[in-house]
N, C-alpha and C positions, 0 to 999 in steps of 0.2 A: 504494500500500500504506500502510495505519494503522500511525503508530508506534505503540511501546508506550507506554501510560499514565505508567509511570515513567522511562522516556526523555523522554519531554513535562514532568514534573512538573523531572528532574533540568536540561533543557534553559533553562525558566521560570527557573529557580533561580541557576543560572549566569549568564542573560541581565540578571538583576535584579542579582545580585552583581557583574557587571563598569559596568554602571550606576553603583552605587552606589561602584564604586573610581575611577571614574571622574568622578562628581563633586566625590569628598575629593580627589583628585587634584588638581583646578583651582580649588577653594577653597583647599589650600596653597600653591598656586601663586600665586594674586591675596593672600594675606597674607605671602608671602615678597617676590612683586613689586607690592606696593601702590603704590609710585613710577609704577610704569608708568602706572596707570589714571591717576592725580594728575597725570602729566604731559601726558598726551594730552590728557586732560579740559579742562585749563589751556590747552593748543594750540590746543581747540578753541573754547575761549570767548576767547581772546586776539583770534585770527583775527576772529571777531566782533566786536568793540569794535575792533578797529583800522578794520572795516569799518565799524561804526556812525557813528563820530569823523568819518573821513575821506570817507562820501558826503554830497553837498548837502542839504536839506531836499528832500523829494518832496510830490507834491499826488496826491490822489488823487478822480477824480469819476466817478460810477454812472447810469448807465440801464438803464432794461429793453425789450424789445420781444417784440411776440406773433408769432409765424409760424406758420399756419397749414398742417399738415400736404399734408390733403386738398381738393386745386383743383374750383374745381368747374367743370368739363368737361360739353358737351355728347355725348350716347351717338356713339361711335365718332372722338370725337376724337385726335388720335395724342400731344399733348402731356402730356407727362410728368414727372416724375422722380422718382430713383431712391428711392423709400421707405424701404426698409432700413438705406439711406447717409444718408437727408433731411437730422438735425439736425447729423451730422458734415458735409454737404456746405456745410448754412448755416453752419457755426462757421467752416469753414475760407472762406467768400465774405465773412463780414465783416471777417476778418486779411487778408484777401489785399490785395495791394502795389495795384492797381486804388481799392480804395476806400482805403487809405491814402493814397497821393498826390492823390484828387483832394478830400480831408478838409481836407489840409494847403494846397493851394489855397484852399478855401473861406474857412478860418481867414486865412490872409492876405490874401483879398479882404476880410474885414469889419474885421480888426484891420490898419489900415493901417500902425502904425509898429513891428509887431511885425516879427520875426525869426524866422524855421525853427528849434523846434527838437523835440529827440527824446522821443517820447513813447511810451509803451508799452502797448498795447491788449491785453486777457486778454480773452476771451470764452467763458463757461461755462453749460452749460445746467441749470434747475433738476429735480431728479430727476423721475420721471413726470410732465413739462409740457413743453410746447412753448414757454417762456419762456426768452428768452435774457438771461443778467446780461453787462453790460459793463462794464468796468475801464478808463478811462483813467489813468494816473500820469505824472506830468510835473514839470518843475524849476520851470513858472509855474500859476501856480491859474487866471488867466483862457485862459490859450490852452489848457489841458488841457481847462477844461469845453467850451469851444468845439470842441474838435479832436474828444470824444466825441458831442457833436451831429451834430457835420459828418460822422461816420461812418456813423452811425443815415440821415441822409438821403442818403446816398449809396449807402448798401445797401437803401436801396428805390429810388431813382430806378436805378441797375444791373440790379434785379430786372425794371423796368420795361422796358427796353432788352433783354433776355436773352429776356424773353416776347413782345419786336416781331419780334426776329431768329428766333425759334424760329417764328413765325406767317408771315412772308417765306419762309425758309427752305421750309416743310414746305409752305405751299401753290406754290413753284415745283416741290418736287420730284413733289408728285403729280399736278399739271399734266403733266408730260415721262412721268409713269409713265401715266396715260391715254391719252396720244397714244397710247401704245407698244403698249397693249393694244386699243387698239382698230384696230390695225393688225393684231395678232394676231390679235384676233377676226374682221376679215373673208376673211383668211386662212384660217378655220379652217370657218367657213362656205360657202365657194368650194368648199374641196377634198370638203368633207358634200355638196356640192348634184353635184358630179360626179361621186363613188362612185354616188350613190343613181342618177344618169342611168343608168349604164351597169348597174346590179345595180337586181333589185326585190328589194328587204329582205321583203316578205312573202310572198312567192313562197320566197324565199331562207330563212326562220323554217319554213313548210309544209311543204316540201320536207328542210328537215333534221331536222324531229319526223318524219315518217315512214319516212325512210332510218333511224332511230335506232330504231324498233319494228322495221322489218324485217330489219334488221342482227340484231336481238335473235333473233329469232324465226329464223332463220336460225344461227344460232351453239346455238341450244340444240337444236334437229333433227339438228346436227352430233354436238352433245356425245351425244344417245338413240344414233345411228347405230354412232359409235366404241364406246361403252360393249358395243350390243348385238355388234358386229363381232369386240373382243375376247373376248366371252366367247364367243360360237361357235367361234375358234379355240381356246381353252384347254380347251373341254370336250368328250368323245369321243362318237361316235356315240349310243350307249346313254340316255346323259347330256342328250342334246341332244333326243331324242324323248321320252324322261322326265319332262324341263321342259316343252317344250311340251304334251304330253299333259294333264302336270300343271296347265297353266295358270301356269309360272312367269315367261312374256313375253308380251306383246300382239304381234297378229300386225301386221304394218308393211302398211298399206292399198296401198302404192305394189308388195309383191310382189306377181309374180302366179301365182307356184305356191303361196300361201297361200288355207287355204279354209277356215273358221271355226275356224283357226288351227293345221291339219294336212291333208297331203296323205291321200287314197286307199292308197298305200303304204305311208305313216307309221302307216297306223290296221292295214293287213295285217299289217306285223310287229309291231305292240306286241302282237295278234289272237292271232299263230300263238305268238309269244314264250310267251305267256300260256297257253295251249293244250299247247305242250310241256311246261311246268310242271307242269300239272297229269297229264299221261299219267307223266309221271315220277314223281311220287307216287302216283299210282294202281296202275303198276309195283310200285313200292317194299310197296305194301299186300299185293299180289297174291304178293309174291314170300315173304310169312307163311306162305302156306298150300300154292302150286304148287310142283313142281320147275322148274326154268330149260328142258328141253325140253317143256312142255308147250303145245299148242297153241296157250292162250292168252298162254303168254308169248312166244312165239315172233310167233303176230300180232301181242303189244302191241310188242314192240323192232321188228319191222319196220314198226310207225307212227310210233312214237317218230324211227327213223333217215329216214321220210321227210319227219316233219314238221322237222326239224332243216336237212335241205335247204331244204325251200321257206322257213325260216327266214332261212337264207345268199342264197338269192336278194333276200328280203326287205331285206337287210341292205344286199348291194350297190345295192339300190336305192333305200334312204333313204341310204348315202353320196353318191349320185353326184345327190341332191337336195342335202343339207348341200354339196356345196362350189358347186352351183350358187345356193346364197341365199349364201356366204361370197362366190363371183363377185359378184351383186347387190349386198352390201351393199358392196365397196369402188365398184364402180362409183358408186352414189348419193353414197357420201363423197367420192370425188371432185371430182363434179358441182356439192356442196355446198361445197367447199372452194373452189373456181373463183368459185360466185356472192359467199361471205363474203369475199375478196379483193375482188372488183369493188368493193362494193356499202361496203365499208371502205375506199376511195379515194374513192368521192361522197363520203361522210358527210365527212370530212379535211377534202375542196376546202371543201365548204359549212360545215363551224365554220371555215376561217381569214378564207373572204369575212365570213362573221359578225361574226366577234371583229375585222378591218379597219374593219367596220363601228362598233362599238360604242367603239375606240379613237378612230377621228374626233371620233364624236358626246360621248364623256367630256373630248375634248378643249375644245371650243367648249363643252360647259358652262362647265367651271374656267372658261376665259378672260373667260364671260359673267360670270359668278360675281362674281371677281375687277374685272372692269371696273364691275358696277354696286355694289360696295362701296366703290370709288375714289370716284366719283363722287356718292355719301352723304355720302360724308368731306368732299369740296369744295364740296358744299352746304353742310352743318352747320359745320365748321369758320372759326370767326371767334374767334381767340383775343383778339384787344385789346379786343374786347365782352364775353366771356363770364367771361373770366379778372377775377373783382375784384381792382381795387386795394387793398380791405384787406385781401388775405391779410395782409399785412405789418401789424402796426400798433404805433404806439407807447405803451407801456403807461408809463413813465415816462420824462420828459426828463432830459438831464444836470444831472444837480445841481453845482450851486458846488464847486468843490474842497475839500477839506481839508486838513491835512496828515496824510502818510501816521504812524501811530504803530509802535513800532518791531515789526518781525515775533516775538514770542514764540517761533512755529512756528519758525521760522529757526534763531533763537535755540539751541532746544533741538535741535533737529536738528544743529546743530552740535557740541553737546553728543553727539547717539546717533553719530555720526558718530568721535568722540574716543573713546567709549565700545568702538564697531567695531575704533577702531582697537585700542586698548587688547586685546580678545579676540583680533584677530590678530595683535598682538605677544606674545600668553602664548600663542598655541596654536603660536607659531614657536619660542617657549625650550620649550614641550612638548616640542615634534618634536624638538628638537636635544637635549634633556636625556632620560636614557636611564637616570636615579637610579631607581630605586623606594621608591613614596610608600605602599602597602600590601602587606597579607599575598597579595592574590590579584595583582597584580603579580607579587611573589616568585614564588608559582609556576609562574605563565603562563613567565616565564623561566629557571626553572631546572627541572631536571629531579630534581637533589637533593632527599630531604626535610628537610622544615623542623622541626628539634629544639627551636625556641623562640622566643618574640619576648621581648624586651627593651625598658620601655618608657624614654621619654625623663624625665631626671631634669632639674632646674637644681641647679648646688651650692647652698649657704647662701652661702656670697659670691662675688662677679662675680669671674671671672678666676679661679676658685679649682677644685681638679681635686675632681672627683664622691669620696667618701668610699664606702667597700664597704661592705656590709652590716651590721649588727649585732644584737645580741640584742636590745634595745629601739626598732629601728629603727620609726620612723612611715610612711616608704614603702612600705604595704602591696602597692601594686602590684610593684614592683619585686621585693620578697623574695618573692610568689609567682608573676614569671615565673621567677628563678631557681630556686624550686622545683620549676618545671615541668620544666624543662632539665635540672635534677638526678634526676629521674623518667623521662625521653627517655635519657639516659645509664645509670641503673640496670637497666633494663628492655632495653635495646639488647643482644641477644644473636643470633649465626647458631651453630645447631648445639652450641647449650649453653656457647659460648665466651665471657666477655662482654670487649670493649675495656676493658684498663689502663691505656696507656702510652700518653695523649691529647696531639697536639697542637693549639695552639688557634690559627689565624693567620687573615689576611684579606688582601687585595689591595694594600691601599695602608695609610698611616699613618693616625692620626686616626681608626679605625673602633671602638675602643672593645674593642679584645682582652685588653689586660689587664685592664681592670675586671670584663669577663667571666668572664676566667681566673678571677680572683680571689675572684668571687662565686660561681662555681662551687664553686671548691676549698670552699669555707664552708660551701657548703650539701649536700656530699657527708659534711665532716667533721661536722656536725649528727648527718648521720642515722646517726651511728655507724660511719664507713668511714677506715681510716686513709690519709690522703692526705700526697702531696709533693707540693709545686708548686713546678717550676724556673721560674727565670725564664733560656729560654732566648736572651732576646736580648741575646746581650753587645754590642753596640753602644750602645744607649739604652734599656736595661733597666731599669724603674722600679719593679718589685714592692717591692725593698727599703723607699721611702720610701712607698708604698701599706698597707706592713706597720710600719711607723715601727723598721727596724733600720737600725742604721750602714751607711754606705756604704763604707766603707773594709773592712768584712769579708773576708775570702777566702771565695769563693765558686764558680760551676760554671766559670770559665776557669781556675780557679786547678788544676781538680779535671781538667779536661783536659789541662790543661798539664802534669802528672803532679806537682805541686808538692804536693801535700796528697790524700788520698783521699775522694771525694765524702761519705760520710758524718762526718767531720769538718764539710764545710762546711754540714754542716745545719745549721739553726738554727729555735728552736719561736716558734711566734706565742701570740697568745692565743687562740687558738680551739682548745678541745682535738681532738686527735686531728688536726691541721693543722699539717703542718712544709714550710717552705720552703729551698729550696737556692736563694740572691740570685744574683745576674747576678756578683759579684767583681767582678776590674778590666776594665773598657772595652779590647775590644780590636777591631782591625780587620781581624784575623785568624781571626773565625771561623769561617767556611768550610774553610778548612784544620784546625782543632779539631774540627768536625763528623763531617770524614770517614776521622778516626782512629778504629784499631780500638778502642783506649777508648772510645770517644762507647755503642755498644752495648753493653759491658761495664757500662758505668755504670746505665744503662736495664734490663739484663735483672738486674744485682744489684738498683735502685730496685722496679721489679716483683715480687723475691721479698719484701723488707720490708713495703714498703706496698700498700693492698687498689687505691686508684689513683694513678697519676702522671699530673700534668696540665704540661705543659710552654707556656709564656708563648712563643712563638716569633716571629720578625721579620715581619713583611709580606712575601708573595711577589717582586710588583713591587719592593721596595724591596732584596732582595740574596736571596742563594743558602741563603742558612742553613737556609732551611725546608725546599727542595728536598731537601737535603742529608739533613734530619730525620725526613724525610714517609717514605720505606720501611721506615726501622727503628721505627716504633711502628705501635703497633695503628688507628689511625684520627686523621682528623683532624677540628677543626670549623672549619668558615668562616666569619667573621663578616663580614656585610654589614650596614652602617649605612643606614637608613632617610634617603632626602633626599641623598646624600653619596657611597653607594657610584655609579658606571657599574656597569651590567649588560655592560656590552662587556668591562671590565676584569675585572671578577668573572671573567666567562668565560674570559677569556684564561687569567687566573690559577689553578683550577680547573682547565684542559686542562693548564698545567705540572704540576700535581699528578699529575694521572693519567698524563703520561708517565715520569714515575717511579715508577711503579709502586704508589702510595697511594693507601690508601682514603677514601674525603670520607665520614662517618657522617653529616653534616648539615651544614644552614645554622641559622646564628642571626643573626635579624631582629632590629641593633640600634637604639636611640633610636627606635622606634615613638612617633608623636605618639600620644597617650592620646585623642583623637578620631579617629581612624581607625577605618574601618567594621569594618574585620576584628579589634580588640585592642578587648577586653571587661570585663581586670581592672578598670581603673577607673572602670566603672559599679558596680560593688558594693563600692567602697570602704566606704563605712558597715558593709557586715556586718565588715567587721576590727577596727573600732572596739569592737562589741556583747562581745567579748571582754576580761577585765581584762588589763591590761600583765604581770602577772605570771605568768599563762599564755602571753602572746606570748615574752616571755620565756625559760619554761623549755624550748618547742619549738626557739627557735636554740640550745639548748644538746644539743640530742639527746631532750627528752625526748620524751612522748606525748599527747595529750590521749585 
């Protein structure tokens, strides 16, 4: 079955989009782990230079040689080989250990004060030619070139020996195969010459063409006899002189109560039949115009009633003819069935003396056959004459050694080799790292939607914490993902209800929750919406010093702890329509402050004041607080850091939520790399610019353009 078109288009679409996250994927990867490829790469050129340093100088000396494929054979010779295999069979005949050792013999019969040693033979054929290149390399330059001479002549003088043995060989063995056969053959002669004594085969041929027409002829006299037998039985009296009458059968020359194809009796009653018929219509006429006792009707019924009789006589007496031709005809079937038996026993005997016959004589062909093709072959066959000795030839002698220069190939092979390694050590911190590096990552893994990405800032100085947004900010990226975020949350309604009482947490520390909070709250209180934003983590709560107020203030532990009332501890920023209630004093206690009946008293008064409340809350993973948090507000947002966050931990984190019975509104994708396939703000950064600062401006403050 044909998918649908937009199933194929949306299918493409996806296939390309996981592609392409999959590439940004492992280009962050090789720029986060650059070391790795540097180190391997280094491993692998090291490796080499220790190799280069530490082997002897090498020599290196070439020949070539021709081998001729196609032998040339006289017609019907048996010597062969294997074509298919040919150049591989040569490659592997001139490495083989045979001519290696007796090379190195040769070499030290002419170099007398040399010494054995090891030397390394390549042998490669050049592409579409029957040329073979040889490689000798060796620690000495004169016994290398000598030792690739000595191999050249040693793999012809072998070749030489290979083609005596194969010619020894194949003429012993078809010597012992002729005897064999021509013992067969007189064997096979013998037993032909004593069939034929005791059988005449022509007599025997004669005799079974005529038994095989007679048979025939025979068998189809049978088939007229049954055919006519049954139908005599099936059809009635009436029926049966009707047909004949008719001429619907031939009469059977062999009856003898047949007489040009009806008896005398047969012709009375069809006569009288015929005769009655008509006095009965002639009646029927008569009886228009007479009364029934008048003379003449009275003669005509007492003709009518005697022709009717001699009718009935008639009748019995073509029965009692029908069942004597029904007697005839099985009698003759009989008779005929008796001779078709016989006469299908001769014909049997004489096809099997036949065919005994004819197996003999196919047999002493073959063996004839077969012995005078033997005996061609050991005429013809002289391999040490016919087979030239220069199939083999030398097309160039071993040259003078050289020294070898260093392998480049090697070289860099060693090189892709580090390189190899390098992609399987990053595709193994893949598999084990489980961060997500883009937006389509994000949601292959979660299920949650995604209320906004966040892209990655650096501060203006090293070590120095990211600065929040502002009304002249030049991070055009940034102030419009936050804007985005702020549009995801405004818009976010089920059933006409929309979330007030936000809290904003993430899995673990370091993921960038407060700057979110915080650029949230800004860009809510822009758009004309009165906002609070707690900073609920009284542990290590930093909105205060993100908003540049005292630390020492009283603030929401203070407002828990029943010491002061939360609206005391507000305090205004400079962002209008933006008030903050600061973390107070550090306490280690807030888990137990959480899950006082204040904690919601405070949240559902916060809710009637301001249009939202955004609460700064702890890390899930890092302590209970949030748990604590998550059922008494309207929703929460999770932030997952781009590179930083586990997807495992995320989750985990996430399923706490929900067994508390809290809602997750979204995820927010934070520090998104600004070259990620899937985050787009920062290709249109220019158009932010084409704007003057004093319109950028009046928009962070609420206005319109």
């Amino acid at each position: 079955m044909n998918q649908d078109p937009i199933q194929q288009t949306e299918e493409r679409h996806a296939f390309k989009s996981r592609m392409v996250t999959k590439f940004h994927r492992y280009t962050a990867l090789i720029l986060k782990k650059w070391w790795v490829a540097a180190l391997c790469v280094g491993l692998g050129l090291a490796v080499q230079a220790a190799l280069h340093f530490s082997t002897p100088p090498m020599f290196t000396s070439l020949g070539k040689m021709i081998v001729n494929i196609k032998l040339s054979l006289p017609e019907g010779s048996v010597y062969t080989e294997e074509l298919s295999n040919f150049l591989g069979t040569q490659q592997a005949l001139m490495q083989s250990g045979v001519v290696i050792n007796r090379a190195h013999e040769r070499v030290l019969a002419q170099m007398t004060n040399a010494m054995p040693q090891e030397v390394k033979l390549r042998v490669s054929v050049q592409p579409k030619t029957t040329i073979f290149m040889l490689q000798a390399t060796g620690g000495d330059a004169h016994y290398t070139q000598f030792f690739l001479q000595a191999c050249m002549d040693e793999y012809i003088n072998l070749k030489k020996e290979m083609r005596n043995q194969t010619s020894e060989t194949t003429l012993a063995g078809l010597t012992g195969e002729v005897t064999r056969l021509q013992k067969e053959l007189t064997q096979a002669d013998e037993a032909l010459a004593q069939f034929q004594g005791t059988n005449s085969v022509v007599l025997l041929q004669e005799q079974g063409n005529s038994a095989a027409a007679y048979l025939a002829a025979l068998n189809q006299r049978l088939a007229t006899l049954r055919s006519e037998y049954e139908l005599v039985k099936t059809l009635t009296l009436d029926q049966n002189l009707e047909r004949q009458h008719g001429g619907g059968s031939l009469p059977l020359a062999t009856d003898p109560t047949t007489r040009s194809g009806q008896t005398a009796a047969e012709t009375d009653y069809l006569r009288a039949k015929q005769q009655l018929l008509m006095l009965k219509a002639e009646m029927e006429d008569m009886a228009q115009y007479l009364k029934p006792r008048h003379p003449k009707m009275i003669a005509m019924d007492e003709e009518i009633t005697r022709r009717e009789k001699l009718l009935e006589i008639y009748r019995q007496q073509g029965a009692e003819q029908l069942d004597n031709r029904k007697t005839s005809l099985a009698l003759q079937i009989e008779t005929l069935q008796r001779d078709v038996k016989e006469w299908d026993t001769k014909t049997l005997e004489i096809n099997r003396i036949t065919a005994e016959y004819q197996k003999y004589k196919s047999h002493a062909q073959r063996i004839q056959q077969v012995y005078d093709r033997m005996l061609a072959t050991m005429q013809t066959l002289d391999v040490n004459k016919e087979i030239s000795p220069e199939s083999v030839t030398l097309m160039e002698k071993a040259i003078p050694a050289i020294p070898e220069q260093p392998n480049l190939g090697k070289t860099l092979l060693l090189g892709a080799l580090g390189l190899a390694l390098t992609l399987a050590v990053l595709m193994l911190f893949d598999r084990l790292d489980d961060r997500m590096v883009s937006f389509t990552e994000l949601q292959e893994a979660f299920d949650e939607p995604v209320a906004g990405q966040i892209p990655r800032e650096r501060p203006a100085k090293k070590h120095a914490e990211l600065e929040l947004i502002s009304a002249d900010d030049e991070r055009f990226g940034l102030v419009e993902a936050c804007r985005n975020l702020r549009s995801s949350i405004l818009y976010m309604a089920e059933s006409g209800k929309r979330p007030k009482v936000i809290a904003i947490t993430s899995s673990v520390p370091a993921e960038g929750k407060s700057f979110t909070a915080g650029n949230l709250a800004i860009c809510l209180a822009n758009a004309g919406s009165r906002v609070l934003l707690i900073d609920a983590d009284l542990r290590k709560g930093v909105l205060h010093e993100r908003f540049q107020l005292p630390s020492a203030a009283p603030g929401l532990s203070e407002s828990l702890g029943g010491k002061i009332s939360w609206e005391e501890a507000i305090q205004p920023t400079g962002t209008p329509n933006l008030s903050i209630l600061p973390r107070g004093t550090a306490t280690q206690n807030s888990s137990e402050l959480f899950v006082r009946e204040l904690t919601p008293q405070v949240l559902r008064g916060a809710a009637a004041k301001f249009d939202y409340v955004l609460l700064d809350s702890p890390p899930v993973m890092a302590a209970d607080d949030v748990t604590s948090l998550a059922p008494i507000v309207d929703g929460v947002l999770f932030i997952i850091r781009a590179e930083h966050t586990s997807a495992r931990i995320a989750r985990a984190a996430i399923e706490m939520l929900y067994q508390r019975q809290a809602k997750v509104l979204g995820l927010v994708f934070n520090a998104v790399r600004s070259t990620s396939a899937d985050y787009h703000y920062h290709k249109y950064k220019d158009y932010y610019r084409a704007y003057p600062a004093a319109d950028t401006k009046r928009e962070m403050v609420g206005g319109r353009r």
